[in-house]
N, CA, C and O of each residue as an XYZ file, in Angstrom:
764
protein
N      24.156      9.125     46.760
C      25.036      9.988     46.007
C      25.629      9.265     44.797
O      25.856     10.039     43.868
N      25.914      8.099     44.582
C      26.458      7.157     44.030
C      25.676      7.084     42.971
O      26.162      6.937     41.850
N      24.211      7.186     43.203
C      23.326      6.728     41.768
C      23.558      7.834     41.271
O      24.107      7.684     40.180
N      23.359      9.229     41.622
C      23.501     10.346     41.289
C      24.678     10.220     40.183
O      24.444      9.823     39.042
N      25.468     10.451     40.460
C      26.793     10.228     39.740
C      26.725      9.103     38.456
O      27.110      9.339     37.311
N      26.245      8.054     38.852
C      25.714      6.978     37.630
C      24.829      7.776     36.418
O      25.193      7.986     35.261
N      23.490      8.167     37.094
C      22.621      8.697     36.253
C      23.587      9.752     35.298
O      23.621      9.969     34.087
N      24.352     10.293     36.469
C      24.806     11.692     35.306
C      25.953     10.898     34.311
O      26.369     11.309     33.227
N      26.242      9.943     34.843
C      27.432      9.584     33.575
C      26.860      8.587     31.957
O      27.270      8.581     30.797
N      25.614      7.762     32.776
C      25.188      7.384     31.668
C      24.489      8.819     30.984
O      24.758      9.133     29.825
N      23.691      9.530     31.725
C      22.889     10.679     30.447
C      24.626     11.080     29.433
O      24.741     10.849     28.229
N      25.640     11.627     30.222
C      25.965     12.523     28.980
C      26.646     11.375     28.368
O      26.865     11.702     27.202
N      27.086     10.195     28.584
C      27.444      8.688     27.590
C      26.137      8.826     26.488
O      26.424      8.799     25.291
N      24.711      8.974     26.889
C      23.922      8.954     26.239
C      23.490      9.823     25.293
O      22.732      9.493     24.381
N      24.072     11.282     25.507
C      24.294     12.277     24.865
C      25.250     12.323     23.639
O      25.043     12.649     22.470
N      26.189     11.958     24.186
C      27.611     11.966     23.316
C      27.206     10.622     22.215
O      27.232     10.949     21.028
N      26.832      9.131     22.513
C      26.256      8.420     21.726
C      25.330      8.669     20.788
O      25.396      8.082     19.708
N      24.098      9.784     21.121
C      23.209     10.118     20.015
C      23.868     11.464     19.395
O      23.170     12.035     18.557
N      24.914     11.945     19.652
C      25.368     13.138     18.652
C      26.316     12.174     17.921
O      26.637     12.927     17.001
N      26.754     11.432     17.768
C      27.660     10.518     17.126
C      26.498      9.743     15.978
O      26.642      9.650     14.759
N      25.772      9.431     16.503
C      24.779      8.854     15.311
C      24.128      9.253     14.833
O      23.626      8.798     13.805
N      23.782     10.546     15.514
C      23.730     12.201     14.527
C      24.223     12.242     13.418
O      23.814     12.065     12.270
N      25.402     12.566     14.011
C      26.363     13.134     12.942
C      27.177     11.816     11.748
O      28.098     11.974     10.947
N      26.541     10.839     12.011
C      27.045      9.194     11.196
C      25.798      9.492     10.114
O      25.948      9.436      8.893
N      24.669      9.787     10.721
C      23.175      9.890      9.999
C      23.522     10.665      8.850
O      23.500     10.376      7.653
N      23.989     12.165      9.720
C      24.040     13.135      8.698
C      25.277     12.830      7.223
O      25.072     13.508      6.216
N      26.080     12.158      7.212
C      27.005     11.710      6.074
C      26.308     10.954      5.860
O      25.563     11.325      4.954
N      26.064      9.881      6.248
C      26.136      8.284      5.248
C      24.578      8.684      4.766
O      24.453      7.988      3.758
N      23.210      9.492      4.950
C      22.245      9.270      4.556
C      21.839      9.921      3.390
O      20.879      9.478      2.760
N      22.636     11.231      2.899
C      22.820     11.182      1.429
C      23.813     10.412      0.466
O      23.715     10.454     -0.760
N      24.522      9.892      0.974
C      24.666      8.472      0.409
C      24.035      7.628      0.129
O      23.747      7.300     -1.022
N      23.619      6.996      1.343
C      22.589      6.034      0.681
C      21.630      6.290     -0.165
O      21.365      5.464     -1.038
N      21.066      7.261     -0.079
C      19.705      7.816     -0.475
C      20.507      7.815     -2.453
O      19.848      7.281     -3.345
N      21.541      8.304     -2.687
C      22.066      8.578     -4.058
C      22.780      7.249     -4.816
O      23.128      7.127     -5.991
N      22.872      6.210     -3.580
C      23.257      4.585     -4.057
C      21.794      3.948     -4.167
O      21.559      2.880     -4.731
N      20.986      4.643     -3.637
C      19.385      3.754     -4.174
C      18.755      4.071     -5.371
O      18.145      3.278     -6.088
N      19.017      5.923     -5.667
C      18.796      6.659     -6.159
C      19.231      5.843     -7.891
O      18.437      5.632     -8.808
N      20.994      5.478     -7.854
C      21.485      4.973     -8.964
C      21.080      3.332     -9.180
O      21.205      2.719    -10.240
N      20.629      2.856     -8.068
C      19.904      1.155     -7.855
C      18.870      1.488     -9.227
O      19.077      0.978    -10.328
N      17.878      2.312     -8.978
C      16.345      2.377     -9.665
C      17.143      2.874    -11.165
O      16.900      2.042    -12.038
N      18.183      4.219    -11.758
C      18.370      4.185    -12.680
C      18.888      3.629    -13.647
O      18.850      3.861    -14.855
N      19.693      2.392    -12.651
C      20.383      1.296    -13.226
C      19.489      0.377    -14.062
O      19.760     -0.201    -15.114
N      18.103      0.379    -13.184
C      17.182     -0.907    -13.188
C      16.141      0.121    -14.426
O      15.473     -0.526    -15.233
N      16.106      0.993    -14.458
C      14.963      1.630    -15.807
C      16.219      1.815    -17.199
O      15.793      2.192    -18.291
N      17.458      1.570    -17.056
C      18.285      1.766    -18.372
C      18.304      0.556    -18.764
O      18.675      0.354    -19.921
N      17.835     -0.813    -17.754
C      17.629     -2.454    -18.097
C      16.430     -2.447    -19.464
O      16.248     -2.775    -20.636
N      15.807     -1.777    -18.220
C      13.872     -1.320    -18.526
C      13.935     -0.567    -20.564
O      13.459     -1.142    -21.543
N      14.559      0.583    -20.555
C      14.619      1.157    -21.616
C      15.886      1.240    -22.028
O      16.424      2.347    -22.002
N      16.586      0.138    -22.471
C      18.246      0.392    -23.200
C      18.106      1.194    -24.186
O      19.220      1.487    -24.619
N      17.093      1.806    -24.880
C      17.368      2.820    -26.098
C      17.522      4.272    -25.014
O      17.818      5.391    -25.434
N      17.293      3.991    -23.807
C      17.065      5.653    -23.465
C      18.669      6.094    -23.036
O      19.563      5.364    -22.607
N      18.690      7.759    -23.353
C      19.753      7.716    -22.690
C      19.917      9.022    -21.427
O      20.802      9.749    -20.974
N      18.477      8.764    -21.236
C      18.118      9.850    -19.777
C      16.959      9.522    -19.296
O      15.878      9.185    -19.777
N      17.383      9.682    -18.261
C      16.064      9.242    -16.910
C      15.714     10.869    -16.369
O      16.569     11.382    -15.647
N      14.820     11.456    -16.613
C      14.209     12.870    -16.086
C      13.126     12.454    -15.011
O      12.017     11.952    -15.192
N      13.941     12.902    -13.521
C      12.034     12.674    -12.404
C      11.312     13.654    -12.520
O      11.685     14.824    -12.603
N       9.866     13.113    -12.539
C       8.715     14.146    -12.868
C       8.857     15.203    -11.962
O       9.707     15.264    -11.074
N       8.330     15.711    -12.118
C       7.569     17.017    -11.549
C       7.137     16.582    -10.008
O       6.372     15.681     -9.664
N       7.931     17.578     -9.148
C       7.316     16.652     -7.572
C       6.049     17.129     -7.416
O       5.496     16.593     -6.456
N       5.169     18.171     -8.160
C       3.959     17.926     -7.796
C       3.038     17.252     -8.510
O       1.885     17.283     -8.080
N       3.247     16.693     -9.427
C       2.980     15.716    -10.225
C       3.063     14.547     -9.491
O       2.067     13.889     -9.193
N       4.173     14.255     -9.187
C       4.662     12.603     -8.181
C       3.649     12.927     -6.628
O       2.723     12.149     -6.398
N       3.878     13.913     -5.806
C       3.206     14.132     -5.155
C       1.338     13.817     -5.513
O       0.629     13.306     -4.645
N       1.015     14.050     -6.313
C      -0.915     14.184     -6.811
C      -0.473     12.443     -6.742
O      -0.757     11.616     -5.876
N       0.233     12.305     -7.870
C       0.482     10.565     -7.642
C       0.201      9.741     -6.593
O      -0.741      9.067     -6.174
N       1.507     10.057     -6.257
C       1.766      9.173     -4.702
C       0.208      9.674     -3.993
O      -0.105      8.703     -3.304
N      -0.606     10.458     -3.889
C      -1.540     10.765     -2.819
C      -2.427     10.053     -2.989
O      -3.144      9.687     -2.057
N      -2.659      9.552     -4.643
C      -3.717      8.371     -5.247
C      -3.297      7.043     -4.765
O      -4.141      6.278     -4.297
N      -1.726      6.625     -4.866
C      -1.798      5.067     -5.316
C      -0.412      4.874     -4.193
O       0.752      5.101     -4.523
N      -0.698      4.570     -3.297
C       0.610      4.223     -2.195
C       1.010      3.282     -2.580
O       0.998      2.554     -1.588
N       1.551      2.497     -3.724
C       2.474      1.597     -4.431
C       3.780      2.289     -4.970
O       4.840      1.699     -4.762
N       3.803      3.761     -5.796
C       4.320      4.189     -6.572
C       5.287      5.405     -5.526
O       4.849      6.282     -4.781
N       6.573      5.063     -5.808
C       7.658      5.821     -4.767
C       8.115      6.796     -5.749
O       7.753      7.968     -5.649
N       8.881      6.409     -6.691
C       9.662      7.397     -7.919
C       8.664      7.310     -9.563
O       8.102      6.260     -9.875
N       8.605      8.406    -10.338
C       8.772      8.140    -11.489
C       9.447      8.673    -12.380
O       9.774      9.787    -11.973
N       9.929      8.440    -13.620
C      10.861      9.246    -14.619
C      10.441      9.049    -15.991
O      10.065      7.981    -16.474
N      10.502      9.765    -16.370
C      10.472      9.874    -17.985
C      11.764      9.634    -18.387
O      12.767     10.157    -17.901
N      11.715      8.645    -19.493
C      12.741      7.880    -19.942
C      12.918      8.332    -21.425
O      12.152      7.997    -22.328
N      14.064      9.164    -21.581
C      14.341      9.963    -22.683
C      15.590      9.664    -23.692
O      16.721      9.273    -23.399
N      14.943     10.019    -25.181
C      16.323      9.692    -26.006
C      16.105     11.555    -26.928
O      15.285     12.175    -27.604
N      17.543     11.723    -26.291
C      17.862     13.134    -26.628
C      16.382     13.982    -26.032
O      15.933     13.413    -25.037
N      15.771     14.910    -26.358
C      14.738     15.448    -26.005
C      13.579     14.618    -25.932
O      12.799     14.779    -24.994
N      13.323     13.568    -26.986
C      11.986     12.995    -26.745
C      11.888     11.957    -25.723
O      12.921     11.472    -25.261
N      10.505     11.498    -25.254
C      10.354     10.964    -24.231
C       9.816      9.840    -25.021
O       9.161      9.955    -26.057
N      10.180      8.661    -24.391
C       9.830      7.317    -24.803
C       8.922      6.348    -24.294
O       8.362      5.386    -24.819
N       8.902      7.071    -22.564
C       8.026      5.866    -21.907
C       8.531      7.020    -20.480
O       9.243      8.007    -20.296
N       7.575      6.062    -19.686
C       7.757      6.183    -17.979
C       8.337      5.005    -17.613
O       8.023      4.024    -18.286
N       9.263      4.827    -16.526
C       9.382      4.186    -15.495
C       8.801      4.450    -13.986
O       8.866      5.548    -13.432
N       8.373      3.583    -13.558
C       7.997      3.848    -11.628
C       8.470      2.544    -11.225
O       8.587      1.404    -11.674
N       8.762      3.443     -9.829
C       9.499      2.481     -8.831
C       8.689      2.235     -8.093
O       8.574      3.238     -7.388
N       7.616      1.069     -7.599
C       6.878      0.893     -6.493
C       7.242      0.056     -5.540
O       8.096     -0.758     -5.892
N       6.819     -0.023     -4.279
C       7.165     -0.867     -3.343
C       5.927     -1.502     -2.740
O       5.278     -0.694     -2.076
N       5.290     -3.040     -2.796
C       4.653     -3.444     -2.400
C       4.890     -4.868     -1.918
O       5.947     -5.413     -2.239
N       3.687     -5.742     -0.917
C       4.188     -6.766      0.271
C       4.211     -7.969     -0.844
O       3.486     -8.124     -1.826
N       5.406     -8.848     -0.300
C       5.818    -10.166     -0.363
C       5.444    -11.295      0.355
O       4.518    -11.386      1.161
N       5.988    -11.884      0.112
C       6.214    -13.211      1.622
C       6.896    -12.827      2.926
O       6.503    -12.981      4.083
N       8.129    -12.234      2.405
C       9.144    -11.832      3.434
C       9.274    -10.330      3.681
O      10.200     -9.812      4.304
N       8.239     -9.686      3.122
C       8.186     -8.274      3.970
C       8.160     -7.360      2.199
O       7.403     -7.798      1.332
N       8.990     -6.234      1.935
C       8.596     -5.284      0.641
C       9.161     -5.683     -0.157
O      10.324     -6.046      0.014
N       8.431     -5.779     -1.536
C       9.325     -6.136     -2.896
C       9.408     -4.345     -3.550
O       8.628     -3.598     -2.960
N       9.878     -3.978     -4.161
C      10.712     -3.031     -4.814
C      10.813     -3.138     -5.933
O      11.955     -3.523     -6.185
N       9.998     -2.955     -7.155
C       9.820     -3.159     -8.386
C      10.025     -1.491     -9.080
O       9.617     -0.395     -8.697
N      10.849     -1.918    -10.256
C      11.267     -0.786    -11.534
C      10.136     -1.401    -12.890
O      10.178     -2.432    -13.561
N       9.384     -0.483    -12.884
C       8.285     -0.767    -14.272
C       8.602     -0.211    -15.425
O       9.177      0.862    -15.240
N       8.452     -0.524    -16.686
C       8.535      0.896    -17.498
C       7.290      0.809    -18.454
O       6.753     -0.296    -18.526
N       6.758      1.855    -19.207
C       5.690      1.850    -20.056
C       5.868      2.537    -21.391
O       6.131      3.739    -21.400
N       5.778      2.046    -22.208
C       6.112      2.566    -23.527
C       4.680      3.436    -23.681
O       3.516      3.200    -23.356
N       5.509      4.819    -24.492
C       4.305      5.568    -24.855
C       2.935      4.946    -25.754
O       1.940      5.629    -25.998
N       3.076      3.826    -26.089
C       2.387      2.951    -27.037
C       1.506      2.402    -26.060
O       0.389      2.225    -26.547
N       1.592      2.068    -24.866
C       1.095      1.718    -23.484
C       1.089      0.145    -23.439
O       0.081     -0.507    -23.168
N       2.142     -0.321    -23.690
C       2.893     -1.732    -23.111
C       3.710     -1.429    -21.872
O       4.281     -0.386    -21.556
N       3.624     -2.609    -21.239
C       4.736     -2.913    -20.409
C       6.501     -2.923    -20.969
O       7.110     -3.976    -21.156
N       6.939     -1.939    -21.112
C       8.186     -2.036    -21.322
C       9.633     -3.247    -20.569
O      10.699     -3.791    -20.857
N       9.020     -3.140    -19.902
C       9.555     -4.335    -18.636
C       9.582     -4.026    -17.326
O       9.121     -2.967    -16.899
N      10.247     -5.130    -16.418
C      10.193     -5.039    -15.206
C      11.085     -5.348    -14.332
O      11.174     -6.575    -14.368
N      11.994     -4.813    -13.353
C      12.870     -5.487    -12.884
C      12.876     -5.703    -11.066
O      12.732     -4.580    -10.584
N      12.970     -6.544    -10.183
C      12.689     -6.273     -9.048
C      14.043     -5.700     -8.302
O      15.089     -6.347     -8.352
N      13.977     -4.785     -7.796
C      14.816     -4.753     -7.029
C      15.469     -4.833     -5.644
O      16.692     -4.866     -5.502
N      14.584     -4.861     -4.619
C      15.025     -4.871     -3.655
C      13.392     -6.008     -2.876
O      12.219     -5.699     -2.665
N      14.207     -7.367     -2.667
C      12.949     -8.016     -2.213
C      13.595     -8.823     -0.780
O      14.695     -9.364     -0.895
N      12.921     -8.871      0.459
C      13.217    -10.407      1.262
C      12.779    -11.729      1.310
O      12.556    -12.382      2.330
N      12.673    -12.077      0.187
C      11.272    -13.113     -0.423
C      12.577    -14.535     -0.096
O      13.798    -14.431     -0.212
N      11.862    -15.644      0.280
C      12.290    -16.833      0.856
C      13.810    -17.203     -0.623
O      13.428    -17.367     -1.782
N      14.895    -17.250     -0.393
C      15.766    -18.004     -1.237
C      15.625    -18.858     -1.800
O      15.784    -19.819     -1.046
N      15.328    -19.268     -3.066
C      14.948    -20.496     -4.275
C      13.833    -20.558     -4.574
O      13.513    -21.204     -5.572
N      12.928    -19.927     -3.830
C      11.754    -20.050     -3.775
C      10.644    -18.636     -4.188
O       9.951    -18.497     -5.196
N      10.776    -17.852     -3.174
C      10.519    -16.421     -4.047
C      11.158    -15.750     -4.492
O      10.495    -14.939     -5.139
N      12.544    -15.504     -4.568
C      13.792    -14.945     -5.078
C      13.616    -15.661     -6.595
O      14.609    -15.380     -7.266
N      12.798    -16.380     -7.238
C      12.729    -16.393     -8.512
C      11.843    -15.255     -9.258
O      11.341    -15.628    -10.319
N      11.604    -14.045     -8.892
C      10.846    -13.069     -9.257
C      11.972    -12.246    -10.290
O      12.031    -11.824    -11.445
N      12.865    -12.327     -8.971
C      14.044    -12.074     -9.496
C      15.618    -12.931    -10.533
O      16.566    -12.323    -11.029
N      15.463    -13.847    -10.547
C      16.323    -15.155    -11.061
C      15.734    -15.018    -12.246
O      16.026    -14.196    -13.114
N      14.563    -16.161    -12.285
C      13.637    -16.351    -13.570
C      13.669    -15.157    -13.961
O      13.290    -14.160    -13.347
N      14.158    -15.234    -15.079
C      14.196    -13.985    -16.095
C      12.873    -14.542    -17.422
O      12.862    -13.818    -18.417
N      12.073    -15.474    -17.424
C      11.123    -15.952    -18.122
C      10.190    -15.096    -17.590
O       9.650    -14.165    -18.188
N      10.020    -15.421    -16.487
C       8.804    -13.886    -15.496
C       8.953    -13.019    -15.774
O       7.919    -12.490    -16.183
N       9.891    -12.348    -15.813
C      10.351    -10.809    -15.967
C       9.771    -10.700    -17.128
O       9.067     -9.713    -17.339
N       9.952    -11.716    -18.144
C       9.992    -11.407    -19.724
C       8.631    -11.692    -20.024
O       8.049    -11.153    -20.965
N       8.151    -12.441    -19.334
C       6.132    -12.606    -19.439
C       5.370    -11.187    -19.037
O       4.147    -11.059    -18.989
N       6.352    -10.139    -18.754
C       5.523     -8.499    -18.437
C       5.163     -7.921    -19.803
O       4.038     -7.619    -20.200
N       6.377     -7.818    -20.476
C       6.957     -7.329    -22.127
C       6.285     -7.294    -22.806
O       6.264     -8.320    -23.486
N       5.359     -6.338    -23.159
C       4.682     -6.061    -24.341
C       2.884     -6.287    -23.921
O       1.923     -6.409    -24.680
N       2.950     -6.275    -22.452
C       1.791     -6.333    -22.302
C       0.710     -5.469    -22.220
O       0.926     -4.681    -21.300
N      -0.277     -5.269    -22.719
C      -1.169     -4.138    -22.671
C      -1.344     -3.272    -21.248
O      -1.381     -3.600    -20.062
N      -1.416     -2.224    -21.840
C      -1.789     -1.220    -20.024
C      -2.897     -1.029    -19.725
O      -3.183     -0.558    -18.624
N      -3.974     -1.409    -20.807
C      -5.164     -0.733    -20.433
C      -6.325     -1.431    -19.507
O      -7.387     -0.952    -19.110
N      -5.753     -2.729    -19.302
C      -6.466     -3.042    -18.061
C      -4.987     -4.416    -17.166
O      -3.921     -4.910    -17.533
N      -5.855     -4.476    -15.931
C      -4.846     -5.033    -15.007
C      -4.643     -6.090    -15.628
O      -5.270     -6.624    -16.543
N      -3.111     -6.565    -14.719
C      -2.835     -8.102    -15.227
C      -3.317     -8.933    -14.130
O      -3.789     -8.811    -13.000
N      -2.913    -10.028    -15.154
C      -2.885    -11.392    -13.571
C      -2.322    -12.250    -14.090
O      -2.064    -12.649    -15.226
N      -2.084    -12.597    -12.677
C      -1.214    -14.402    -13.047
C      -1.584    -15.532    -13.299
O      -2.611    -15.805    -12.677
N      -1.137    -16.508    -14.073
C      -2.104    -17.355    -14.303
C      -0.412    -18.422    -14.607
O       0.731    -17.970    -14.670
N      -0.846    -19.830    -14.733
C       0.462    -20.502    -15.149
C       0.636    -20.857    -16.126
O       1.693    -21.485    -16.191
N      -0.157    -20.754    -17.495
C       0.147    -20.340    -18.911
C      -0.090    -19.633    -19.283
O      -1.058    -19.920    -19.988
N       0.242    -18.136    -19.400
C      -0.257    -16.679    -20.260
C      -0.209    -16.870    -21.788
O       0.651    -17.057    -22.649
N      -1.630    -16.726    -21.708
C      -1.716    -16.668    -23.213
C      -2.573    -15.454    -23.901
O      -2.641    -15.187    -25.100
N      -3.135    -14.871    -22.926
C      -4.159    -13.658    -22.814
C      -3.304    -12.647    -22.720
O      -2.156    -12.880    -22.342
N      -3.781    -11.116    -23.102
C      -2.681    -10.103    -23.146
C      -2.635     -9.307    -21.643
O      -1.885     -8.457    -21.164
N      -3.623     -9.905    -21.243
C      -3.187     -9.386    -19.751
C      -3.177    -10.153    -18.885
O      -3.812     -9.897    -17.862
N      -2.276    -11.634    -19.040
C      -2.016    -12.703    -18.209
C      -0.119    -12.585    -18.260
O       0.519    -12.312    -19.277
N       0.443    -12.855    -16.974
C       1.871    -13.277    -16.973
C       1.866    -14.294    -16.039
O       0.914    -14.564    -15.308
N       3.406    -15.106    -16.076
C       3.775    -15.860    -15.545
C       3.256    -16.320    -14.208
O       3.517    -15.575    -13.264
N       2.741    -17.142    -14.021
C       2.995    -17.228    -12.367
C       3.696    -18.225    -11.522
O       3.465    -19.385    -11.864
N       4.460    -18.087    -10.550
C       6.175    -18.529    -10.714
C       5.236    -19.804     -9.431
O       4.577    -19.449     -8.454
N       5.468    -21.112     -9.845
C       5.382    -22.465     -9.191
C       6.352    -22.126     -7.692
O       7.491    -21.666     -7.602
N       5.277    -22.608     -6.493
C       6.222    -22.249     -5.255
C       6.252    -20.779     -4.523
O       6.530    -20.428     -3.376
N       5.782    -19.984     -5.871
C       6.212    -18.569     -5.446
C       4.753    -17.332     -5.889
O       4.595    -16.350     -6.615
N       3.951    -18.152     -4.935
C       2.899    -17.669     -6.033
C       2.581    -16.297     -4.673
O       2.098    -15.315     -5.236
N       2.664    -16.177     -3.886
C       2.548    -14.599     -2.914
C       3.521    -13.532     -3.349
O       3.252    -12.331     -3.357
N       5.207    -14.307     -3.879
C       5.802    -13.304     -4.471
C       5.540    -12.958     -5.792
O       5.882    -11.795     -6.004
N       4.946    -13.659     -7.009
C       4.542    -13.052     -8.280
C       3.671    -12.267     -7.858
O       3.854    -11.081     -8.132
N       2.203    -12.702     -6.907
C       0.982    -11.628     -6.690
C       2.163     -9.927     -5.919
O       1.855     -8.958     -6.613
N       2.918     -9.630     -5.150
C       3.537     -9.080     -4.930
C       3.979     -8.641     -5.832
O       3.225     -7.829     -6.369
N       5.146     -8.820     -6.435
C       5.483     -7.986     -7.604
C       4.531     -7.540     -8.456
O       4.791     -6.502     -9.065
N       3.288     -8.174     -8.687
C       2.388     -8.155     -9.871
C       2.022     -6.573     -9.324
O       2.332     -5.569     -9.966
N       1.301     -6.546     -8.010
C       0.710     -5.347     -7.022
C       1.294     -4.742     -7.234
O       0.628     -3.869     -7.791
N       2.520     -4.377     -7.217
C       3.072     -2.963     -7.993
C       2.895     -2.853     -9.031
O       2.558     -1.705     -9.320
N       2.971     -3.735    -10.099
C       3.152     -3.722    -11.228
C       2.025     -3.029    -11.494
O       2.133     -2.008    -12.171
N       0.813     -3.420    -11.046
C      -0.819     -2.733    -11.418
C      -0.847     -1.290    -10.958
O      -1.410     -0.355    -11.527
N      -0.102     -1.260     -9.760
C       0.045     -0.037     -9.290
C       0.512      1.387     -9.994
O       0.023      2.516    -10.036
N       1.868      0.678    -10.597
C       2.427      1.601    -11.822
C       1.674      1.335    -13.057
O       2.106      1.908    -14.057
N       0.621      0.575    -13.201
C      -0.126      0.287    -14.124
C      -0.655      1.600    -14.332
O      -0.467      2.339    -15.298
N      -1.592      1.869    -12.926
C      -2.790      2.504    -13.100
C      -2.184      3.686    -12.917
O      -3.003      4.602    -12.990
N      -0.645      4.191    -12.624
C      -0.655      5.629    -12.206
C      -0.253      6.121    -13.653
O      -0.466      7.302    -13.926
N       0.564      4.917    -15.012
C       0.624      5.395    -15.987
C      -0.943      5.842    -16.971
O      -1.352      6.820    -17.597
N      -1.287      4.864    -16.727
C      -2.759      4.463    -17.530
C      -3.981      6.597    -16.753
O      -4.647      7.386    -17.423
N      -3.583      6.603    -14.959
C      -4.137      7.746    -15.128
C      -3.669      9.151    -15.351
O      -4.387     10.148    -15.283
N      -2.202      9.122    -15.665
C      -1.475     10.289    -15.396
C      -0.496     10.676    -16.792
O      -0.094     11.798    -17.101
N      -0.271      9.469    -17.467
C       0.378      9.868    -18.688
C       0.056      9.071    -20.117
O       0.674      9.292    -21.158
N      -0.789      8.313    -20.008
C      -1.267      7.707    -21.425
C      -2.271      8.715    -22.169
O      -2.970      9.549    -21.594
N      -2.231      8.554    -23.139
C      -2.849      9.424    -24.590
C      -4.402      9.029    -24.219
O      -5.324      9.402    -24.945
């Protein structure tokens, strides 16, 4: 009789615990979702300081996207007053330490507008210079779209960047998105 009584007190403990994290889910997860949301627009107004609007595409547009290239999470057209200046995409691809989180942008001219990482678990001093080294970041800038990059440890070619000493799984990582939003600009919005 005794377990009886146990069982029934842990189920509705167990009940009452998952309607509580229910209902914790249901607040805090459009939150978060609108603090990640402002993470990526923060990181494409880095990307395009002349713009002064971020417009997300068309979800069936992003949808045809995303169904091609599982790198590419968000994209936006990056706008000054009505005209459009470039794309940004947000992709997420593997590191050392699990997903890097990269903001791309592409000038309608089809350069790399820049790049910023945002959300990585990459080893401290070591792959966390993807993000630090701002020389990397700045070896994306102006680079041609029309075919992939790569890393190399002196770029001197227009489709060579940085490749960070120590940290060479997290540059190929960031780079993998980078190609990723490469190819979804290069098939979905270049001239």
């Amino acid at each position: 009789m005794k377990t009886v009584r146990y069982a029934l007190v842990l189920l509705v403990v167990g009940i009452v615990a998952g309607g509580v994290l229910a209902y914790s889910n249901s607040i805090t997860a459009p939150i978060i979702a609108e603090q990640q949301k402002a993470g990526s627009l923060g990181a494409f107004a880095e990307v395009f300081p002349e713009a002064d609007d971020f417009v997300a595409i068309d979800e069936a547009l992003l949808s045809e996207i995303t169904s091609n290239n599982s790198y590419v999470q968000e994209v936006y057209e990056a706008k000054v007053g009505d005209e459009t200046i470039g794309y940004g995409f947000k992709t997420v691809s593997g590191g050392y330490g699990g997903d890097i989180v990269t903001v791309s942008g592409f000038s309608l001219e089809g350069t790399v507008a820049g790049i910023r990482v945002i959300e990585n678990s990459e080893t401290p001093g070591l792959g966390t210079k993807v993000v630090d080294d701002t020389a990397y970041q700045e070896s994306y800038v102006g680079k041609s779209a029309s075919e992939n990059l790569v890393v190399v440890a002196s770029p001197a070619a227009d489709n060579e960047v940085l490749l960070l000493s120590g940290a060479t799984v997290s540059s190929n990582g960031v780079l993998t998105g980078v190609n990723g939003a490469r190819e979804a600009f290069v098939n979905f919005f270049a001239n």
